[in-house]
N, C-alpha and C positions, 0 to 999 in steps of 0.2 A: 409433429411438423410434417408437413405435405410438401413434397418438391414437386415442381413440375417438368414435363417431360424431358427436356432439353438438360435442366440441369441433371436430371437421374442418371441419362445419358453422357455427359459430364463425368461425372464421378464411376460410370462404368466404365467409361475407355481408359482413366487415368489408372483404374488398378488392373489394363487391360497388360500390363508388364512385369516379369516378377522383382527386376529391381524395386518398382516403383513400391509394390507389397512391402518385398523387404523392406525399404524404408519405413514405412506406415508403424511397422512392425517393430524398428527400431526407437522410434520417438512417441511410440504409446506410452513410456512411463517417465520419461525424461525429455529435457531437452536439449538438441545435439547440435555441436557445429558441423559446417558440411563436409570441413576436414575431417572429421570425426568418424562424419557418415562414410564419405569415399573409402579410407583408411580400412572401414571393415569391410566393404562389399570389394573392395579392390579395385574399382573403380576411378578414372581421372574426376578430380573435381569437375572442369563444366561439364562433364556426363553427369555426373548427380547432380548438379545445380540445374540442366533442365529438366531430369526428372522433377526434381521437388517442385520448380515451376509447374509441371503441369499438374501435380500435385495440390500446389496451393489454387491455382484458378479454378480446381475444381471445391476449394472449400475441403480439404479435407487436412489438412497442414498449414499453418501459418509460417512468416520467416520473417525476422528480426536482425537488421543489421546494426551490426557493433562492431566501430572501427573496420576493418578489411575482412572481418570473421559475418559470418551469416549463421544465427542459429535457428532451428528448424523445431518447431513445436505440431503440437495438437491442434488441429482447426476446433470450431465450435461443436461441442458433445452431440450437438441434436443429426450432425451431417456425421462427425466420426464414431462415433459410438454405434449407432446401426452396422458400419461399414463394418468397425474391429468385430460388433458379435457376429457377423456372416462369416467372417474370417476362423475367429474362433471355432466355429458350428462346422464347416465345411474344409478346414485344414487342421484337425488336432497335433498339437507341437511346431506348428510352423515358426519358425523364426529363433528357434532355440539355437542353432551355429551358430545362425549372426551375436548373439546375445553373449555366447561365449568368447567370440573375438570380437566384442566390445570391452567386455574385460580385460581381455589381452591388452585391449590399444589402452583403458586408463590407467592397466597398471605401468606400462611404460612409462606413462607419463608421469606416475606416482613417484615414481622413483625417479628421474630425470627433477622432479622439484623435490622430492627428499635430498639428494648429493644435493643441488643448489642451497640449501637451507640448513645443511649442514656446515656447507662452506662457509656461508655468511652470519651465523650464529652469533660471532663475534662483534659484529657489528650492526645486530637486528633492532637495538633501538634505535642508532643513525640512520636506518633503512626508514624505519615510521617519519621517519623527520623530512624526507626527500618531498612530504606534500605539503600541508596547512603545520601551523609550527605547533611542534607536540604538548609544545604550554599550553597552546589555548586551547587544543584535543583535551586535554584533562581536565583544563577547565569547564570545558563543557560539560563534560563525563561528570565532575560532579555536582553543576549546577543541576543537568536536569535530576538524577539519582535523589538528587535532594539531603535531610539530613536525617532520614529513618534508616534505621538501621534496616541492613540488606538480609536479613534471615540467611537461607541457607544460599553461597551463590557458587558459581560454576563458571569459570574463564574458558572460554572454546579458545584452542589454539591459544595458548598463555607465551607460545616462545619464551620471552627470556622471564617472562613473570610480573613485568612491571603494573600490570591489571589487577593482582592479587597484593602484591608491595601495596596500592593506592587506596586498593578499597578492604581491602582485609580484614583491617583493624574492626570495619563497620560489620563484618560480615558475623554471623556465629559458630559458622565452619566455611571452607573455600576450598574449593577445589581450582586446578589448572591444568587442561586434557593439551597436549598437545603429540604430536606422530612423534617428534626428532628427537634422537635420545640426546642430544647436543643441546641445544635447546633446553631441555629438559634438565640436564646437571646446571647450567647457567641461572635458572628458575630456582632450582633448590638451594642455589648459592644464595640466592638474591632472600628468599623469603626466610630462610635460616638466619641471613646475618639479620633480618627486621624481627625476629625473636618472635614470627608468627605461630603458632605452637600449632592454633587449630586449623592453618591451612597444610594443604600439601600438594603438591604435583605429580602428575602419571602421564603415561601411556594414552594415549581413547585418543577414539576414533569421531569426529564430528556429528557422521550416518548414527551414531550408535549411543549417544551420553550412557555413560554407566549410572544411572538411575532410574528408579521406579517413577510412572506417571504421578505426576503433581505434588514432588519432593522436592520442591527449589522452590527459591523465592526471585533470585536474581540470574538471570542469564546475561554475558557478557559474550559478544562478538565483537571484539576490538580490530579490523582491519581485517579481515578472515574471509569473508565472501567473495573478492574479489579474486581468491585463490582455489574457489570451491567448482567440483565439474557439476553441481545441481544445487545452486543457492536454495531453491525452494523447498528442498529436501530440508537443509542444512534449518533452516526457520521451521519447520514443522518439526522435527526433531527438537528444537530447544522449546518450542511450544507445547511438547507432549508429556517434557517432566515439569514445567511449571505448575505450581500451586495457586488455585483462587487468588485474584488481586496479585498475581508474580509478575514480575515485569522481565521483559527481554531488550537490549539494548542493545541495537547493531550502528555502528561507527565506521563510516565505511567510504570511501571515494566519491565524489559523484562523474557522472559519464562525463569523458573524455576522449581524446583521442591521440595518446601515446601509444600508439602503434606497439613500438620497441620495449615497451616495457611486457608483452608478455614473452617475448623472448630472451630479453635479460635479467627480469626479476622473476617469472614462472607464473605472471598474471593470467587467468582465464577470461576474465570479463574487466571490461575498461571502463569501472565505475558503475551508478547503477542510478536510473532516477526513481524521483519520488512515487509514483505509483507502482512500478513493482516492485519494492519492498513493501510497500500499503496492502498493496494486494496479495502479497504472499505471508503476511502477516496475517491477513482478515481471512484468511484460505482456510489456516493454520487455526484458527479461532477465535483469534485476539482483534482486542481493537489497537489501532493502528494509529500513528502522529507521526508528524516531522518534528522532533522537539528542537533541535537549533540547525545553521546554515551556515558556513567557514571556511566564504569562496575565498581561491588564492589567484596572486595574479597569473601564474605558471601554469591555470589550466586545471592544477591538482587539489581541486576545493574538497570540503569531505565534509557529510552528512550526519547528523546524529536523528535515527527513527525511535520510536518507543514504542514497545508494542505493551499490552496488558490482557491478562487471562481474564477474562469478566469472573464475578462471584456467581457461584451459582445460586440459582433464583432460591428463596426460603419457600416452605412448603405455606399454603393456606392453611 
């Protein structure tokens, strides 16, 4: 791609600032809110919101608003990608402080929704209920599932387990990863009393399935992304242990604007539409659907996508 002069000029005065790098340097592998961003540089938010403006007018960062949060991505590869290798080439380790009080800032926040989810443990299927009515969530869940048996499946975030209770039986081993150990003894109650022998629940980290590439047949994200600091991580992860023909099923809010809910339930993202899941799905490798739609009138309608690992092609 060939810029012309003006816009080259563009993209040179915006990284004429070391904030503005720092940012660049921030949102190369993720995508951030601008609380997120200020929070490490130490900066007030409208300072870095008009950094990131001049930012994005030069095509080098995109921003997406969701409810009162703004998150800050990657502009288009052919403008950022030049710019990060010059960076790269002519700054070795830049940006590695920032990188580490980035961590700082999610692990606060990791922990600020662990105590929360701890608390509420008790009452975490009443919490699923507060959107589309959880009957007809299941219903979905196994209309689309359908009636083949799910081979090897994997509940991300199982909380109290009810995902592994429903489809288990159909499964030939199940797993249920969730962080809270609270959650976690509730899970073992629940699948113990349903006398599942070959499931079991742990520990794990969403970033991380504890399995080897394309050892699953079913991935379950039941209500989970909208608690995730990098949804598209979280989908290219469940995408990396599925097996040929494995399917991924994420269940999930669609975009709204409950404000208060990510400060009273520890939401990150207020729902999600149809194309970035599609898209973060088709990223991931899979091919990508909207299988059902389960508007509510409260605004808190929820989604079912289906992603599928393609077979890999036979040889001639």
């Amino acid at each position: 791609m060939s810029l012309g002069v003006e816009r080259l000029l563009a993209i040179l005065r915006a990284l004429a600032d070391p904030s503005r790098v720092r940012i660049l340097l921030l949102v190369r592998g993720l995508e951030l809110s601008v609380g997120e961003i200020a929070a490490v540089l130490g900066q007030s938010q409208p300072r870095v919101s008009r950094h990131i403006k001049i930012l994005a007018d030069a095509g080098i960062v995109t921003r997406a608003k969701e409810g009162a949060w703004v998150f800050v991505r990657l502009g288009p590869a052919e403008i950022s990608g030049p710019v990060l290798a010059a960076i790269d080439a002519l700054a070795t380790g830049a940006g590695a402080g920032d990188q580490a009080r980035l961590a700082d800032v999610r692990a606060e926040r990791a922990a600020a929704a662990d105590a929360w989810f701890a608390a509420h443990a008790e009452a975490w299927d009443q919490e699923r209920s507060l959107h589309t009515s959880e009957a007809a969530v299941e219903a979905a869940i196994l209309a689309t599932l359908g009636d083949a048996p799910l081979g090897a499946l994997i509940d991300v975030g199982t909380g109290t387990g009810r995902m592994i209770e429903l489809l288990g039986e159909r499964a030939s081993s199940a797993l249920g990863l969730d962080r809270n150990p609270e959650m976690l003894r509730l899970a073992r109650s629940r699948i113990e009393a349903r006398g599942l022998a070959h499931a079991e629940v742990r520990h794990g980290d969403m970033y991380a399935l504890p399995r080897a590439p394309g050892s699953v047949d079913t991935v379950v994200l039941h209500q989970v992304l909208h608690f995730a600091d990098d949804p598209a991580a979280v989908i290219a992860e469940a995408a990396r242990v599925l097996a040929p023909a494995g399917r991924l099923l994420v269940i999930d809010l669609m975009p709204h604007a409950r404000e208060e809910l990510r400060s009273q339930r520890r939401h990150v993202r207020l729902g999600f539409g149809d194309g970035q899941i599609c898209d973060w799905m088709t990223a991931a490798g899979l091919s990508a659907s909207v299988a059902t739609r389960l508007p509510a009138p409260d605004g808190l309608g929820v989604t079912l996508w289906l992603g599928q690992r393609l077979r890999e092609r036979q040889a001639a």
